[in-house]
Legacy VTK file of the C-alpha trace (Angstrom):
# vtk DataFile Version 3.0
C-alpha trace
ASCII
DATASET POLYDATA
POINTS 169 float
0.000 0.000 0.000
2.754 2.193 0.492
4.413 1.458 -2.264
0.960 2.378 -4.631
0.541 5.817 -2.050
4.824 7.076 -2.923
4.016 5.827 -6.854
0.789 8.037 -6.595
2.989 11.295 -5.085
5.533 10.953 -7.826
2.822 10.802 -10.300
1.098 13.956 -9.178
4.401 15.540 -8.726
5.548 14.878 -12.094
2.444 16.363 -13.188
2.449 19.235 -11.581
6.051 19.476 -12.559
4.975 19.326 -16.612
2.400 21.671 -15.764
4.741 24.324 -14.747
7.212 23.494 -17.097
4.336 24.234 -20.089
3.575 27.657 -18.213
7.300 28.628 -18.324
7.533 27.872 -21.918
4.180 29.956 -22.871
5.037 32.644 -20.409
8.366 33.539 -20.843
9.263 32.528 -24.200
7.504 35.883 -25.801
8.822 38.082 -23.448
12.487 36.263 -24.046
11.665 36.650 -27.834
10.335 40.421 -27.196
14.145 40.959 -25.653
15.986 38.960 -28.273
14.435 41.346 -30.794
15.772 44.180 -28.593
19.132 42.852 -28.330
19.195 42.502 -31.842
17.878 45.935 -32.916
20.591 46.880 -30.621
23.738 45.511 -31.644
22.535 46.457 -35.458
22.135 50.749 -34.347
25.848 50.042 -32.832
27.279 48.025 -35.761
26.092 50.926 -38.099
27.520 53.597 -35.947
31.082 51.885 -36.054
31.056 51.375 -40.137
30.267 55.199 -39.830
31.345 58.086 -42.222
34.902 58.323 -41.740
35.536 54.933 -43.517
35.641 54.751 -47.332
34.462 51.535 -49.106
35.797 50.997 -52.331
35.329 47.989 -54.622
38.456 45.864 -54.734
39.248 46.294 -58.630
38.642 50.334 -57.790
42.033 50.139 -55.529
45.482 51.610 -56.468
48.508 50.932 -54.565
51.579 53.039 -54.576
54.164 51.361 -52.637
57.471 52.998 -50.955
60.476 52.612 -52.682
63.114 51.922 -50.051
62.459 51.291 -45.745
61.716 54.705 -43.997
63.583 55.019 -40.365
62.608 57.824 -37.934
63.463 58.652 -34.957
61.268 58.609 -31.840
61.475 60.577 -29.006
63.361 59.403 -25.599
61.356 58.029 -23.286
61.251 58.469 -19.940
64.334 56.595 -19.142
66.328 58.378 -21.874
66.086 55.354 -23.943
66.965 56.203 -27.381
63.785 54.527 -29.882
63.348 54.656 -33.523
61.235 53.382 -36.329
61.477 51.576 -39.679
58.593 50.792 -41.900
57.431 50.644 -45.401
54.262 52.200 -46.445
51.307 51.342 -49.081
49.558 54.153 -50.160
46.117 53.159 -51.536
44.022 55.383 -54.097
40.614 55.704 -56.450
41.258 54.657 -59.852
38.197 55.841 -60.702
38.365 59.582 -59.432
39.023 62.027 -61.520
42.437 63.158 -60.779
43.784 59.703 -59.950
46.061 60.309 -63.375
47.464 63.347 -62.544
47.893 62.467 -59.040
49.391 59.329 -59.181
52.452 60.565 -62.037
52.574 63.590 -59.361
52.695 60.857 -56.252
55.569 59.048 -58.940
57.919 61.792 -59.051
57.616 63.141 -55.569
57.923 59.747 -53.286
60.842 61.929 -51.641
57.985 64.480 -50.283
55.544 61.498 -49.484
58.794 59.655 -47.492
59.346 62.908 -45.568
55.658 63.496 -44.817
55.628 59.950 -43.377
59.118 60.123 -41.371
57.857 63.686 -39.876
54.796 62.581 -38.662
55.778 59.295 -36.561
58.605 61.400 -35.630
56.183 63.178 -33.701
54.881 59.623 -31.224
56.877 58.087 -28.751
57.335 54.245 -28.691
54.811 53.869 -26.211
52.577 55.005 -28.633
53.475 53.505 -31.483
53.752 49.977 -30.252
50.245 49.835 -29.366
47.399 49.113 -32.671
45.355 52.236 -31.693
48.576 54.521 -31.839
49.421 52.895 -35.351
45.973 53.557 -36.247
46.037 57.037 -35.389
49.396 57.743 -37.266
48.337 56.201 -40.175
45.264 58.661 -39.893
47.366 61.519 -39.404
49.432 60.413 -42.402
46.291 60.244 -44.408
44.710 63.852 -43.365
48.659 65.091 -44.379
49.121 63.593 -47.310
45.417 65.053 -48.849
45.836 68.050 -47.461
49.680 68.006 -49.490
48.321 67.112 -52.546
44.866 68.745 -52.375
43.089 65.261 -53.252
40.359 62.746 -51.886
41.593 60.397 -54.481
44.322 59.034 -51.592
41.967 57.271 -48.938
44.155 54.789 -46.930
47.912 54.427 -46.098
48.697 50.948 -44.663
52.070 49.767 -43.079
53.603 46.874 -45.097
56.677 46.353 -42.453
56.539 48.063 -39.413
59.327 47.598 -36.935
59.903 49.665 -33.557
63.421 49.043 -31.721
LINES 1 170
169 0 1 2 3 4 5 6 7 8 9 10 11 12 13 14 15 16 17 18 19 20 21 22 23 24 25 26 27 28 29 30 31 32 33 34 35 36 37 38 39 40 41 42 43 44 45 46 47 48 49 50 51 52 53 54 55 56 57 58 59 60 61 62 63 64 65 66 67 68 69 70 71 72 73 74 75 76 77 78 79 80 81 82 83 84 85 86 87 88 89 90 91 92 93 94 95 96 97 98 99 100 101 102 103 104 105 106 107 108 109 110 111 112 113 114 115 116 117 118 119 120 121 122 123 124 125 126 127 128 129 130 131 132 133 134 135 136 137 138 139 140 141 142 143 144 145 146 147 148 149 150 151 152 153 154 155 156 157 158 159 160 161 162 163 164 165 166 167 168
């Protein structure tokens, strides 16, 4: 008899244990839904604000590359130890093909790499190594590079520079 009574208890706990297990699943599953939406709608406002303004997309076969001749060095400042630092890197400067003055520019980039090279040795010249050996300082020199460079040769046709070797010592 006791046996039948326990079997009876398990069997009404078990149900009751279904039945609240249904309620949980047409309860909270819209409202879990109603937030997955949210968390969506979310992260897709964000992702639009970081592909903002201030990057250019151009199709791959639109892309010119103008590549330094010879390995730039620059010195760095001291640091705080009065450690001496320098840089030496190679730089790829990337262009429209389709603008307008991508001819004329790109003859004029041709025959003044010796400008382009000091441009690009002044301005890292300017961050310390602490700086430079971290992927947000790179970023913002090659930024700084790019806002010099179009400002030098009057142009939006010259939208990226890029570091093929980049070595801090």
């Amino acid at each position: 008899m006791k046996k039948n009574l326990i079997s009876v208890i398990i069997l009404a706990l078990c149900l009751v244990n279904l039945v609240l297990n249904c309620l949980i699943v047409f309860v909270c599953m819209p409202s879990a839904q109603k937030t997955n939406n949210l968390i969506t709608d979310i992260a897709s406002v964000l992702k639009l604000e970081l592909t903002g303004s201030d990057t250019v997309q151009i199709p791959l076969e639109q892309i010119a590359t103008m590549e330094s001749a010879d390995t730039i060095m620059a010195n760095l400042p001291d640091d705080a130890a009065g450690g001496k630092h320098y840089a030496m890197l190679k730089y790829i400067i990337s262009m429209d093909n389709k603008a307008d003055d991508y001819a004329k520019l790109s003859s004029l980039l041709g025959s003044s790499m010796g400008l382009v090279d000091d441009t690009v040795r002044s301005t890292i010249s300017q961050y310390s190594y602490e700086q430079l050996n971290s992927a947000e300082g790179q970023s913002k020199v090659k930024k700084e590079i790019l806002r010099k460079l179009q400002q030098q040769f009057n142009t939006e046709t010259i939208y990226g520079v890029d570091f093929k070797e980049f070595t801090l010592q």
